[in-house]
HTML snippet that shows the backbone in 3Dmol.js (N, CA, C, O; Angstrom):
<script src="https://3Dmol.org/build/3Dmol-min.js"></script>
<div id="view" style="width:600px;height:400px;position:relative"></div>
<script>
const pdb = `
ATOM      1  N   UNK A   1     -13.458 -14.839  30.496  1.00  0.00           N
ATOM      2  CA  UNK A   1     -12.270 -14.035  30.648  1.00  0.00           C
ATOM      3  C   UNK A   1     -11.330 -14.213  29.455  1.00  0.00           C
ATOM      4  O   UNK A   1     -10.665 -13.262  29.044  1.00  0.00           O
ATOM      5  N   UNK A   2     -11.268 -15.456  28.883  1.00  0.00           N
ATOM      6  CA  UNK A   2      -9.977 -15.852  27.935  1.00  0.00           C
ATOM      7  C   UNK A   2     -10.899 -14.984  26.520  1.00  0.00           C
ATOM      8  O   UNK A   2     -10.184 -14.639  25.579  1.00  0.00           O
ATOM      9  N   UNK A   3     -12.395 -14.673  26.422  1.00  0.00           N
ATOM     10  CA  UNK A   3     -12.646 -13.724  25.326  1.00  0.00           C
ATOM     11  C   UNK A   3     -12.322 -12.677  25.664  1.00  0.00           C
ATOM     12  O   UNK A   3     -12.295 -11.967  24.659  1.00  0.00           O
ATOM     13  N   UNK A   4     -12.180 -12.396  26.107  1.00  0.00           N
ATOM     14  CA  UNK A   4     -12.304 -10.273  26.918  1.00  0.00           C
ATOM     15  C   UNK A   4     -10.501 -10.723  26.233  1.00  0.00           C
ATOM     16  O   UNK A   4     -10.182 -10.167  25.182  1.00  0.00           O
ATOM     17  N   UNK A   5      -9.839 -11.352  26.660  1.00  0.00           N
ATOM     18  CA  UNK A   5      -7.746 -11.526  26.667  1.00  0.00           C
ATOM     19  C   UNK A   5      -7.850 -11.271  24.808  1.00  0.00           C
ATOM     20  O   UNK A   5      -7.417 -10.256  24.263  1.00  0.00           O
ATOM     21  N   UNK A   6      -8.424 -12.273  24.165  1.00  0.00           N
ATOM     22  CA  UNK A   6      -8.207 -12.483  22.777  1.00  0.00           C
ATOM     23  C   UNK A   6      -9.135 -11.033  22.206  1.00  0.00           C
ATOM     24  O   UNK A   6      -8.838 -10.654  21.073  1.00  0.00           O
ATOM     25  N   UNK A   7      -9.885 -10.487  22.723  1.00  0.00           N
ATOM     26  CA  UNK A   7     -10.607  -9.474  21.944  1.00  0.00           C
ATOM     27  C   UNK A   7      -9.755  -8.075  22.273  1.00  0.00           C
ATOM     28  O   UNK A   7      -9.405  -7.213  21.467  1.00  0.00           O
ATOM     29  N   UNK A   8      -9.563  -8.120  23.528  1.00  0.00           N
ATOM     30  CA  UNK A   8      -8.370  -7.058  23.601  1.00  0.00           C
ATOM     31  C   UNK A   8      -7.106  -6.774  22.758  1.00  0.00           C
ATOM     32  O   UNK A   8      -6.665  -5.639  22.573  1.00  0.00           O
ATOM     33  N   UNK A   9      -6.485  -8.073  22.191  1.00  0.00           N
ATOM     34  CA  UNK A   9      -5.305  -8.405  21.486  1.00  0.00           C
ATOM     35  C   UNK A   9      -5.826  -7.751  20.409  1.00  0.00           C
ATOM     36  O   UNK A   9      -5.295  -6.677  20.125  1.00  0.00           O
ATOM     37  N   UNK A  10      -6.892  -8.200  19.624  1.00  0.00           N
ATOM     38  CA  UNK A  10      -7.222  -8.031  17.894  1.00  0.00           C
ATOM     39  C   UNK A  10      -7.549  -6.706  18.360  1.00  0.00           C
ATOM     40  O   UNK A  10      -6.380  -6.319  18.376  1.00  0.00           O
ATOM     41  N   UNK A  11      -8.179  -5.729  18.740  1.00  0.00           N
ATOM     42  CA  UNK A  11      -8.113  -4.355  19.186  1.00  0.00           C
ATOM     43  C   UNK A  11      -6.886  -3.846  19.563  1.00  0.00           C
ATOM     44  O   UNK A  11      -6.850  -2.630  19.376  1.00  0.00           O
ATOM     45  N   UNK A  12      -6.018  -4.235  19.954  1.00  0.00           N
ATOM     46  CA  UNK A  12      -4.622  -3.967  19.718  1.00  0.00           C
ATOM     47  C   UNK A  12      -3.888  -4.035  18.799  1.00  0.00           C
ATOM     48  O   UNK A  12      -2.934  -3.278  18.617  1.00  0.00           O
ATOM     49  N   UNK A  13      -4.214  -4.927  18.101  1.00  0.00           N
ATOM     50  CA  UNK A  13      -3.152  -5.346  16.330  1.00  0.00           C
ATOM     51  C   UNK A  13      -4.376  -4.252  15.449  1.00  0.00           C
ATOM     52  O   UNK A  13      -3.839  -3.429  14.707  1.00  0.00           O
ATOM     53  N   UNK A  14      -5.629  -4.224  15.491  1.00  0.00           N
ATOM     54  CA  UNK A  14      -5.927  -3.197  14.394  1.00  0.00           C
ATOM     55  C   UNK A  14      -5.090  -1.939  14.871  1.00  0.00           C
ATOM     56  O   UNK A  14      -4.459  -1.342  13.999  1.00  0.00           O
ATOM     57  N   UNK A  15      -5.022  -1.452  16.267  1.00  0.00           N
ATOM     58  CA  UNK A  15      -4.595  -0.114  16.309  1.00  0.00           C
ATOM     59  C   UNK A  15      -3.203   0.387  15.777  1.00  0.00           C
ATOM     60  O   UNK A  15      -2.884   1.567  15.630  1.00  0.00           O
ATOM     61  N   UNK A  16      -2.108  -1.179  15.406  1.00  0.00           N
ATOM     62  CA  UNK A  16      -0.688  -0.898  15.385  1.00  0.00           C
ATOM     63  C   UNK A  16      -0.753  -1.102  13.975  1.00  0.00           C
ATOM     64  O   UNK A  16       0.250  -0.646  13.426  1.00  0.00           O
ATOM     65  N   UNK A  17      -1.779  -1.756  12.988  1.00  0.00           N
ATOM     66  CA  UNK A  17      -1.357  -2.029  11.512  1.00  0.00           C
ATOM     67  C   UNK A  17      -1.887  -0.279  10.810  1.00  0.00           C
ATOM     68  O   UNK A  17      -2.827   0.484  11.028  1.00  0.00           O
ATOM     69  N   UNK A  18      -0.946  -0.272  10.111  1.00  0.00           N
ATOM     70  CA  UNK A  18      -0.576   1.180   9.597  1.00  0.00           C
ATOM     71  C   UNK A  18      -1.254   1.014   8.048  1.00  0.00           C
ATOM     72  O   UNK A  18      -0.945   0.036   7.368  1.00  0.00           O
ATOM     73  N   UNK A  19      -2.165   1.999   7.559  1.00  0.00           N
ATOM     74  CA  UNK A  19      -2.732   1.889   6.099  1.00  0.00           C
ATOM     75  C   UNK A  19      -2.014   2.435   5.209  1.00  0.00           C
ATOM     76  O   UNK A  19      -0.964   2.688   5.800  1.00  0.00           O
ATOM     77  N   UNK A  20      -1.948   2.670   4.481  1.00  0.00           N
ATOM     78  CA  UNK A  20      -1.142   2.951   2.869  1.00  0.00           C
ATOM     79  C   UNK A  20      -1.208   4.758   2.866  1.00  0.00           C
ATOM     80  O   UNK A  20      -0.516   5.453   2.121  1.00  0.00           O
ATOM     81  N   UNK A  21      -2.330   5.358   4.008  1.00  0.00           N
ATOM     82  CA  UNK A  21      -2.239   6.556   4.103  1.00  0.00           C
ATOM     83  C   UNK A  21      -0.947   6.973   5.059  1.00  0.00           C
ATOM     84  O   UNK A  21      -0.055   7.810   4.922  1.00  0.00           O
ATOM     85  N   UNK A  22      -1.265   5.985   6.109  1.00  0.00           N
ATOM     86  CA  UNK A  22      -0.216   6.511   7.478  1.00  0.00           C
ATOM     87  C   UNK A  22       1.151   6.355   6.855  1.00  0.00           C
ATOM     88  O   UNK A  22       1.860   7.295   7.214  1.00  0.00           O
ATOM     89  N   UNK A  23       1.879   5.395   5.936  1.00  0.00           N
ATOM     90  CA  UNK A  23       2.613   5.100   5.900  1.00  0.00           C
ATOM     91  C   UNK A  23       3.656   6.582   4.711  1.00  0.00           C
ATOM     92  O   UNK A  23       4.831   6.934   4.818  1.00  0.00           O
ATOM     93  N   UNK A  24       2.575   7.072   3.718  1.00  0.00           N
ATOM     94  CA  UNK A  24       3.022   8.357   3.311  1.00  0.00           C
ATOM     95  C   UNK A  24       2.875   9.409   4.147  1.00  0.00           C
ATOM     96  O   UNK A  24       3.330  10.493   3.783  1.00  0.00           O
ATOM     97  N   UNK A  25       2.423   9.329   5.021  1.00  0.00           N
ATOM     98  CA  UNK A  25       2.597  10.552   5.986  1.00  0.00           C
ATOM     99  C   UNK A  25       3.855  10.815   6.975  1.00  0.00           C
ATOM    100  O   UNK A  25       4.490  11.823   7.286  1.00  0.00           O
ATOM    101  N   UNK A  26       3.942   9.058   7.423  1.00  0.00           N
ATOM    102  CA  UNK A  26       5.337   8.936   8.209  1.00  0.00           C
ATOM    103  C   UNK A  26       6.400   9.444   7.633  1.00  0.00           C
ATOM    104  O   UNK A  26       6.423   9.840   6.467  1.00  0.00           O
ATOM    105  N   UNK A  27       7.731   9.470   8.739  1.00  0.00           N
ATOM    106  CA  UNK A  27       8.857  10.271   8.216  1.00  0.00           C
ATOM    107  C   UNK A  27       9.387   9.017   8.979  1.00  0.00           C
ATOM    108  O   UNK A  27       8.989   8.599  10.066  1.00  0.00           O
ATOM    109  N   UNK A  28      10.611   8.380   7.984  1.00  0.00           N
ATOM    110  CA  UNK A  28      11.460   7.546   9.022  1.00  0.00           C
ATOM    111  C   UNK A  28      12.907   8.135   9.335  1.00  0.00           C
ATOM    112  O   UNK A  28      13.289   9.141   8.738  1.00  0.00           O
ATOM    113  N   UNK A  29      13.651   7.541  10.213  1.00  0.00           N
ATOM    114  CA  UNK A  29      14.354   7.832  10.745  1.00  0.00           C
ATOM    115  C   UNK A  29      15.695   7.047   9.600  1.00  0.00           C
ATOM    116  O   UNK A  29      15.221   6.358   8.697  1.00  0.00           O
ATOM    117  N   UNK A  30      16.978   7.136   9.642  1.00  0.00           N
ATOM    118  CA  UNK A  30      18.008   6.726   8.704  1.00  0.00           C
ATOM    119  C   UNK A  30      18.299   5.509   9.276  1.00  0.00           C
ATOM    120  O   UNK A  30      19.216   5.096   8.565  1.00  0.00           O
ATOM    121  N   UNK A  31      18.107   4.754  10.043  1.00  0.00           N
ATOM    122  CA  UNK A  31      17.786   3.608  10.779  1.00  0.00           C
ATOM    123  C   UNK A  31      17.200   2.859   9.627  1.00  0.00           C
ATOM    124  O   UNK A  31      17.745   2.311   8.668  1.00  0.00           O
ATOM    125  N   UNK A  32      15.835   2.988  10.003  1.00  0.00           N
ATOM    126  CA  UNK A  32      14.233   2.910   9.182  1.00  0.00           C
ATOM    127  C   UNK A  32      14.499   2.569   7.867  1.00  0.00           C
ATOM    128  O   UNK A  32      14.489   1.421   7.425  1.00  0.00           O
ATOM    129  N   UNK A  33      14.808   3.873   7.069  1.00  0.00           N
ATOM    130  CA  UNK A  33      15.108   4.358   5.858  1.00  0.00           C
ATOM    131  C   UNK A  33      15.738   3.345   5.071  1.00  0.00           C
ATOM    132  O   UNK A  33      15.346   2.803   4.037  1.00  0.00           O
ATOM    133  N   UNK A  34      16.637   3.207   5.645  1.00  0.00           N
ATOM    134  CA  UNK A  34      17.949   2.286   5.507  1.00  0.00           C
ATOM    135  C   UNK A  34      17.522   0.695   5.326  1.00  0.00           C
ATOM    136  O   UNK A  34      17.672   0.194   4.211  1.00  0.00           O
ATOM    137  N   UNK A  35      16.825  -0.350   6.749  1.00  0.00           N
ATOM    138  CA  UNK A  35      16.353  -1.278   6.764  1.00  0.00           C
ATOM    139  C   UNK A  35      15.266  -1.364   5.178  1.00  0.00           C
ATOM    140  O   UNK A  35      15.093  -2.486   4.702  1.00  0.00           O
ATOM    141  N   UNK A  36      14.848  -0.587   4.731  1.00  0.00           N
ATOM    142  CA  UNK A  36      13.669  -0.511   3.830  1.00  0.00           C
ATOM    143  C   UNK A  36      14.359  -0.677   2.200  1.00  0.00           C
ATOM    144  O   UNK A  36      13.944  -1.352   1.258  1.00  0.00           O
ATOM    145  N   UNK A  37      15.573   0.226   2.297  1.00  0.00           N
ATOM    146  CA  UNK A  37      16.080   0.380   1.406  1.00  0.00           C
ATOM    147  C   UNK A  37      17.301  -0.744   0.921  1.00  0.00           C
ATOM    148  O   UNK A  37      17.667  -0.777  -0.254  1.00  0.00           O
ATOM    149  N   UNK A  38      17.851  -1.604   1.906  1.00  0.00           N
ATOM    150  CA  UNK A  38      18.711  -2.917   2.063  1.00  0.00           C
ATOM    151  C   UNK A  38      19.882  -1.919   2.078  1.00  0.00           C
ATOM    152  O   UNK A  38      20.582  -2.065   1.076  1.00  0.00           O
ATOM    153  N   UNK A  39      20.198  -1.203   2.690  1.00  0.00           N
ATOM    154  CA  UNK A  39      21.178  -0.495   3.027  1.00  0.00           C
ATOM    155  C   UNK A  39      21.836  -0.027   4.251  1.00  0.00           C
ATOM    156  O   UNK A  39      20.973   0.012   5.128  1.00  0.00           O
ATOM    157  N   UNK A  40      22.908   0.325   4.681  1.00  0.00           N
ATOM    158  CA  UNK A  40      23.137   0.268   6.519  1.00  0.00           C
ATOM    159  C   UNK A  40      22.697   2.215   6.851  1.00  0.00           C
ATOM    160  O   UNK A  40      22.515   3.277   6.257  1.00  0.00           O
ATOM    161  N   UNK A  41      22.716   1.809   7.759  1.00  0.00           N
ATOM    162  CA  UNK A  41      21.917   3.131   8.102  1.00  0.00           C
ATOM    163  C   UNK A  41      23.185   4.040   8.336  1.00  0.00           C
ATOM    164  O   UNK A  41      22.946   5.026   9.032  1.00  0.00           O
ATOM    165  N   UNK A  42      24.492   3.907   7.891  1.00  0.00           N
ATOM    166  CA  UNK A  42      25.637   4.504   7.823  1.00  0.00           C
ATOM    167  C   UNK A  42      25.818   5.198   6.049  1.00  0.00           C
ATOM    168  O   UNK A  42      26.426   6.170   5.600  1.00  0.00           O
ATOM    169  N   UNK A  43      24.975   4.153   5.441  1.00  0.00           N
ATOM    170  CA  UNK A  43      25.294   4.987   4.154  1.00  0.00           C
ATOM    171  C   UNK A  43      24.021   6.028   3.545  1.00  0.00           C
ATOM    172  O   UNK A  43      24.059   6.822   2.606  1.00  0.00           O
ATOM    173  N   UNK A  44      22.861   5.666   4.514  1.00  0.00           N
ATOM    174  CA  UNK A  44      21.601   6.706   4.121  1.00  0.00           C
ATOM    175  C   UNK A  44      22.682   7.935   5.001  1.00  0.00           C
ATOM    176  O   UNK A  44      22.989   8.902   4.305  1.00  0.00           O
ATOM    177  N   UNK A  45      23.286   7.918   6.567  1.00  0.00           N
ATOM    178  CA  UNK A  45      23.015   9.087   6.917  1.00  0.00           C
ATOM    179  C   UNK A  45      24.594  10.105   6.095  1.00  0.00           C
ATOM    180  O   UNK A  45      24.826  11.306   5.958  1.00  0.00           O
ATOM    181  N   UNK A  46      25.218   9.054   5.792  1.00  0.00           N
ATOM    182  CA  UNK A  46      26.356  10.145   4.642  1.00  0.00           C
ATOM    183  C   UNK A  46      25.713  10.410   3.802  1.00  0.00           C
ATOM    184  O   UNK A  46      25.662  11.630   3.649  1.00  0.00           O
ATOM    185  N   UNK A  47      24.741   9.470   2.629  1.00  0.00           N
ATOM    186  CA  UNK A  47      24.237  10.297   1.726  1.00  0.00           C
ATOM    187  C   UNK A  47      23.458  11.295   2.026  1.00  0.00           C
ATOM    188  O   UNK A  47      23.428  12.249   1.248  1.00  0.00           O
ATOM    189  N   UNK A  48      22.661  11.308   3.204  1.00  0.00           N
ATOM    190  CA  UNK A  48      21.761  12.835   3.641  1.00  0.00           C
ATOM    191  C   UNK A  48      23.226  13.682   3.725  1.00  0.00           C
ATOM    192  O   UNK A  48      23.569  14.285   2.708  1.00  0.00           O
ATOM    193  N   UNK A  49      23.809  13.717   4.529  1.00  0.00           N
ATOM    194  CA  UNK A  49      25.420  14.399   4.654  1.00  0.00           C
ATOM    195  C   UNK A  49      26.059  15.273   3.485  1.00  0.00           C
ATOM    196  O   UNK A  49      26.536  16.408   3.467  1.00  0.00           O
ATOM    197  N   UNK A  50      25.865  14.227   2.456  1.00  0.00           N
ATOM    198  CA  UNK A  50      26.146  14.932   1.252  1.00  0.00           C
ATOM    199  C   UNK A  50      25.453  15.219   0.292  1.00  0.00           C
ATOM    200  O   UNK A  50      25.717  15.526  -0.870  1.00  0.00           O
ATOM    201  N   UNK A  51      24.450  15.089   0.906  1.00  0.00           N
ATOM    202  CA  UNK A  51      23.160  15.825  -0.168  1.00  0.00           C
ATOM    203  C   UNK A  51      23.075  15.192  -1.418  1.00  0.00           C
ATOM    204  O   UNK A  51      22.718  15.741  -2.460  1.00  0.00           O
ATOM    205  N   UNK A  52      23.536  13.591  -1.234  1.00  0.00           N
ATOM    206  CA  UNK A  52      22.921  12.717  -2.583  1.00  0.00           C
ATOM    207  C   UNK A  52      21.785  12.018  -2.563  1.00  0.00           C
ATOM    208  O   UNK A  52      21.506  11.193  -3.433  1.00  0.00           O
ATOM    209  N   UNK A  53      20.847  12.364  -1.309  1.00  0.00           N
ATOM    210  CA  UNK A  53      19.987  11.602  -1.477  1.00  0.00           C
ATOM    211  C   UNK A  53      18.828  13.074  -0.674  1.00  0.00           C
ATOM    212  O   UNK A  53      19.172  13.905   0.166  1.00  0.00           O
ATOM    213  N   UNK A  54      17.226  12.878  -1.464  1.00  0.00           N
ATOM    214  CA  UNK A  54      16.370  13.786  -0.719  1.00  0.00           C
ATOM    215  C   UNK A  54      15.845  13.480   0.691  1.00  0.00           C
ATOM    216  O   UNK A  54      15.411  12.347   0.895  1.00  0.00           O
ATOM    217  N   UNK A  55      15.843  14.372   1.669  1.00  0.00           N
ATOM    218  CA  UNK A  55      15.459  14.035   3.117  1.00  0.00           C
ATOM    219  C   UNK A  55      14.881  15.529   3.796  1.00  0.00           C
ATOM    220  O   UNK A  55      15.151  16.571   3.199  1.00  0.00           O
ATOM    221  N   UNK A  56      14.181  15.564   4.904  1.00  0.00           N
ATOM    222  CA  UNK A  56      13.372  16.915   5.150  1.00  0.00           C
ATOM    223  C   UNK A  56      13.732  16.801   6.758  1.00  0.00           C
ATOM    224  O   UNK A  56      13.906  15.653   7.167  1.00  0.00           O
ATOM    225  N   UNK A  57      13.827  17.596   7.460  1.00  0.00           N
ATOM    226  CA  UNK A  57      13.964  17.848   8.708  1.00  0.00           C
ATOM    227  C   UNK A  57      13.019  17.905   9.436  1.00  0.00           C
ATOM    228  O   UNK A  57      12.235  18.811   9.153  1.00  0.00           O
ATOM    229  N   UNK A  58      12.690  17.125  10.513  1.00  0.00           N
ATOM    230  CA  UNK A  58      12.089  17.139  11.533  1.00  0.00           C
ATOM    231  C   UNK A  58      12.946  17.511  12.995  1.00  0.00           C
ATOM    232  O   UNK A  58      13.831  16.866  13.558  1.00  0.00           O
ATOM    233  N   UNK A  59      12.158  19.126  13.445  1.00  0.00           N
ATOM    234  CA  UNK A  59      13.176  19.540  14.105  1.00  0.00           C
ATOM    235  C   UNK A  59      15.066  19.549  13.773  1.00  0.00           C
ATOM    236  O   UNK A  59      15.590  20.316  12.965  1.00  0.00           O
ATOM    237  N   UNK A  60      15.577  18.856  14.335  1.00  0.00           N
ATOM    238  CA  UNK A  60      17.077  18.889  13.831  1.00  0.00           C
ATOM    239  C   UNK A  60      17.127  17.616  13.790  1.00  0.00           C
ATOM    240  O   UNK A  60      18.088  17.137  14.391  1.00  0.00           O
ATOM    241  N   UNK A  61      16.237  16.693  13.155  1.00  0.00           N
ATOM    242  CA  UNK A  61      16.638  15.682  12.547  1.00  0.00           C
ATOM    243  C   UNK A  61      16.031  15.121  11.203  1.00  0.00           C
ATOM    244  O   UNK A  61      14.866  15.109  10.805  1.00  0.00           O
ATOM    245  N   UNK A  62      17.609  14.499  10.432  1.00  0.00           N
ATOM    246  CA  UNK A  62      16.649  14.297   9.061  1.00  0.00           C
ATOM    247  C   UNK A  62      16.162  13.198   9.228  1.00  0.00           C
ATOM    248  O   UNK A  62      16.657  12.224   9.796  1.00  0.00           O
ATOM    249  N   UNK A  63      14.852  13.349   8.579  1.00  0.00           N
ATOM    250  CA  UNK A  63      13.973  12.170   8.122  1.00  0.00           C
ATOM    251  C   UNK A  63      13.266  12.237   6.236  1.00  0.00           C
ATOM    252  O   UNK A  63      12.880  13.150   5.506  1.00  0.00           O
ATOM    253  N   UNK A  64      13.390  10.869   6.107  1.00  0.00           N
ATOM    254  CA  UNK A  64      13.009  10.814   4.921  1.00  0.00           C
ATOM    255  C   UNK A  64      11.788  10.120   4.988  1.00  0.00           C
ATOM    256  O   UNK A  64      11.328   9.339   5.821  1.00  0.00           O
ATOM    257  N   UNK A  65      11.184  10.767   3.484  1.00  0.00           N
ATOM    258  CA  UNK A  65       9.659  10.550   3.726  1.00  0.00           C
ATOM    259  C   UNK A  65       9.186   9.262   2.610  1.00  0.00           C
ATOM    260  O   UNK A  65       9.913   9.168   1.621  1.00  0.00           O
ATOM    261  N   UNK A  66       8.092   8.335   2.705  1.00  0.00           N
ATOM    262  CA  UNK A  66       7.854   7.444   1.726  1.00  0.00           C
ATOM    263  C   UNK A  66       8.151   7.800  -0.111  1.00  0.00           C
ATOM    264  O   UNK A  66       8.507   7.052  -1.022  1.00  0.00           O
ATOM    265  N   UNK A  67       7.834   9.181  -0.085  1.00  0.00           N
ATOM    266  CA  UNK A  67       8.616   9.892  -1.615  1.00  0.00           C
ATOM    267  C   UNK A  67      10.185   9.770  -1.662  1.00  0.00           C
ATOM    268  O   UNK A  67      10.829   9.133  -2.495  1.00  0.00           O
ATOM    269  N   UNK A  68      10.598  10.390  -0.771  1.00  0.00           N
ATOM    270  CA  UNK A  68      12.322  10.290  -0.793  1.00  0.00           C
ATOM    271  C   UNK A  68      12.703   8.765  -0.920  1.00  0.00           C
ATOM    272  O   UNK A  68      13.212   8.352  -1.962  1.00  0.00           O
ATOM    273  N   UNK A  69      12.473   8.002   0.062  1.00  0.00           N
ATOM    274  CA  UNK A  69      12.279   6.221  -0.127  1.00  0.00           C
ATOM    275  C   UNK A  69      12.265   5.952  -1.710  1.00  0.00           C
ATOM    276  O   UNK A  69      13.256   5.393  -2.179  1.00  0.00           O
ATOM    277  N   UNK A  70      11.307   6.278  -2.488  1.00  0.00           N
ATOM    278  CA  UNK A  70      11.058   6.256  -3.858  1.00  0.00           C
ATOM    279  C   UNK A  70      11.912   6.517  -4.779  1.00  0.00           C
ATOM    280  O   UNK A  70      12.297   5.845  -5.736  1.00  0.00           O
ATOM    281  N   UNK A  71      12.259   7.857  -4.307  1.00  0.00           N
ATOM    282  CA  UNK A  71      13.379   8.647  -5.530  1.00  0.00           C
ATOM    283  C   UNK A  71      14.387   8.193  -5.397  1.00  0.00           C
ATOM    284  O   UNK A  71      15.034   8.106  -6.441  1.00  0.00           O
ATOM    285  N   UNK A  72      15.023   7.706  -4.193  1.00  0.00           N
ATOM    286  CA  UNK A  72      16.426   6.920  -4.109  1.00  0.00           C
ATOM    287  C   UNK A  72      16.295   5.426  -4.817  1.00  0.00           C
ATOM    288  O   UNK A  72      17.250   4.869  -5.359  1.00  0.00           O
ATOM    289  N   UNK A  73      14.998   4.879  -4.729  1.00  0.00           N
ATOM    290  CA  UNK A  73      15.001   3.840  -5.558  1.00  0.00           C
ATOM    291  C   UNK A  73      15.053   3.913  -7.163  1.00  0.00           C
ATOM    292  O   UNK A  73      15.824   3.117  -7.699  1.00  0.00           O
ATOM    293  N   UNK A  74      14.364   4.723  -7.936  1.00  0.00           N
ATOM    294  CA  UNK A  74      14.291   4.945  -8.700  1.00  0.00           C
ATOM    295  C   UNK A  74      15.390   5.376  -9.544  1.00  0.00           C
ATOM    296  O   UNK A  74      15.676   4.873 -10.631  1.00  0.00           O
ATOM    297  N   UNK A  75      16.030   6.409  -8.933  1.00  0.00           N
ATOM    298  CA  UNK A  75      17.262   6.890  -9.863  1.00  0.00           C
ATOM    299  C   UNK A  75      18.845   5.986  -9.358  1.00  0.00           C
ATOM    300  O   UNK A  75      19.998   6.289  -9.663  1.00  0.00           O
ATOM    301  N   UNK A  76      18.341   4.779  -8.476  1.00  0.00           N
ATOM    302  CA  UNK A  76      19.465   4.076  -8.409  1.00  0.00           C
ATOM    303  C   UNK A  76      19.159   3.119  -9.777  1.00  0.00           C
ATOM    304  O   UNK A  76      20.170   2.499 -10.105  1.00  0.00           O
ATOM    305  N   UNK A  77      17.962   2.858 -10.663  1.00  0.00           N
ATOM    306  CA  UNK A  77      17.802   1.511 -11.024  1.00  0.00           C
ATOM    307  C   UNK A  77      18.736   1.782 -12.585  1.00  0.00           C
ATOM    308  O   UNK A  77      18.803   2.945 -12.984  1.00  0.00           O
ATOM    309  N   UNK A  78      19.214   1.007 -13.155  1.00  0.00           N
ATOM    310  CA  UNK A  78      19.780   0.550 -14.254  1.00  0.00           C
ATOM    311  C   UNK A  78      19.642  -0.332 -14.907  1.00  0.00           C
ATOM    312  O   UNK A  78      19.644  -1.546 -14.700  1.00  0.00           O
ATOM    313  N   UNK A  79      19.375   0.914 -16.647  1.00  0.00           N
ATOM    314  CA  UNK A  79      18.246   0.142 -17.785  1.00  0.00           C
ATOM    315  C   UNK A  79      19.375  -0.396 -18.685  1.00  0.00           C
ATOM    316  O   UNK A  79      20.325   0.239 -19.142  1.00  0.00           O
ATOM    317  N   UNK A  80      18.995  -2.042 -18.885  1.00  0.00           N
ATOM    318  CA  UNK A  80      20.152  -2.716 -19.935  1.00  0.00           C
ATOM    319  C   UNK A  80      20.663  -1.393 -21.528  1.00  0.00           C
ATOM    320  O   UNK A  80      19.869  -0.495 -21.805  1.00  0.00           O
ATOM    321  N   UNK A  81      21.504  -1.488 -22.032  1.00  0.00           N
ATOM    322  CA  UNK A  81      21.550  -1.224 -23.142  1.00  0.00           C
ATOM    323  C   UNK A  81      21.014  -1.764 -23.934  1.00  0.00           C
ATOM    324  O   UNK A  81      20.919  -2.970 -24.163  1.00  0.00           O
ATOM    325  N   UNK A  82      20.394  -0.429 -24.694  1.00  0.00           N
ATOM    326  CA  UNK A  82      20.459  -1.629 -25.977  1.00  0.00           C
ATOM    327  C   UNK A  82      21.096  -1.853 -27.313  1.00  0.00           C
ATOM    328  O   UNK A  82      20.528  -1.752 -28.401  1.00  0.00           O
ATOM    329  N   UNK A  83      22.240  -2.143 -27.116  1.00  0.00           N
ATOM    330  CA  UNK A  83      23.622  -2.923 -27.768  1.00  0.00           C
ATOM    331  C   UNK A  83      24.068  -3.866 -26.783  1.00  0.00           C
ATOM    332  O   UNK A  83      25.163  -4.402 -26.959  1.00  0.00           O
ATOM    333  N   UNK A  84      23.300  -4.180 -25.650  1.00  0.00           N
ATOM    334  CA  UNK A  84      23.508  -5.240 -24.652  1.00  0.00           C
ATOM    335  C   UNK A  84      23.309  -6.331 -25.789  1.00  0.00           C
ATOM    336  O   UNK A  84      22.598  -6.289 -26.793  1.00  0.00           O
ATOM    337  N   UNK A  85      24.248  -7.423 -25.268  1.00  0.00           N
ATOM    338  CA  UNK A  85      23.769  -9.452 -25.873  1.00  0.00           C
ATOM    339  C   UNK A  85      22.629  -9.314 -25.175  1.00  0.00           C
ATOM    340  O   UNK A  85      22.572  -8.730 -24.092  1.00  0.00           O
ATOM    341  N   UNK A  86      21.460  -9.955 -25.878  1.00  0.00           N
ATOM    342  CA  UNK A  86      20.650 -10.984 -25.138  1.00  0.00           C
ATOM    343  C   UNK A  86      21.211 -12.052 -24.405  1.00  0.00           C
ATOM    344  O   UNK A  86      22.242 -12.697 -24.597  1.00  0.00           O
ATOM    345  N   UNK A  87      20.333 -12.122 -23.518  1.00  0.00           N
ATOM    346  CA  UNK A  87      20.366 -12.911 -22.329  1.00  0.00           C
ATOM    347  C   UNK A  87      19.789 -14.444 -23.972  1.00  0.00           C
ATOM    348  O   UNK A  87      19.066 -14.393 -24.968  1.00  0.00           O
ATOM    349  N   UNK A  88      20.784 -15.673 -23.223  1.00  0.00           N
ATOM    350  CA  UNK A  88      20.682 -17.215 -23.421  1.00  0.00           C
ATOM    351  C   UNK A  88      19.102 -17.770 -22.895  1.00  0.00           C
ATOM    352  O   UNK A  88      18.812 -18.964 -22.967  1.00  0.00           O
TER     353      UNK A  88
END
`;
const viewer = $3Dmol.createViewer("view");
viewer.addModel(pdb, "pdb");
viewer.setStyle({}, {cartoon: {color: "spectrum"}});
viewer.zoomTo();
viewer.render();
</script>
């Protein structure tokens, strides 16, 4: 019986681990979005609000997709000058 308990479990954890496909397909929620991004899920859903950040609608709600995730990372990042000091 205690195999049938433990074989059921690992047939349960393959069904919940998500592959690198599922995860571009998903749409998260500004919750989600947010946790992923180290941000409160108050400033993803103003930036959807004000249209500074990309997001797609599901039904009447926005969700952003593993691309949008991306592009907000990307065009937040900031490249040193270079007339910057070197770093010591």
């Amino acid at each position: 019986m205690d195999v049938i308990l433990r074989l059921t479990e690992a047939v349960e954890q393959l069904t919940v681990r998500q592959t690198a496909a599922d995860l571009e397909l998903r749409c998260f929620t500004p919750e989600e979005a947010a946790r992923l991004l180290g941000k409160t899920e108050n400033w993803v859903v103003e930036a959807i609000r004000e249209r500074r950040i990309p997001f797609t609608y599901v039904g009447r709600s926005p969700r952003l997709t593993a691309d949008h995730i991306r592009w907000v990372q990307a065009n937040g990042e900031v490249r040193p000058s270079r007339y910057a000091k070197p770093a010591r």
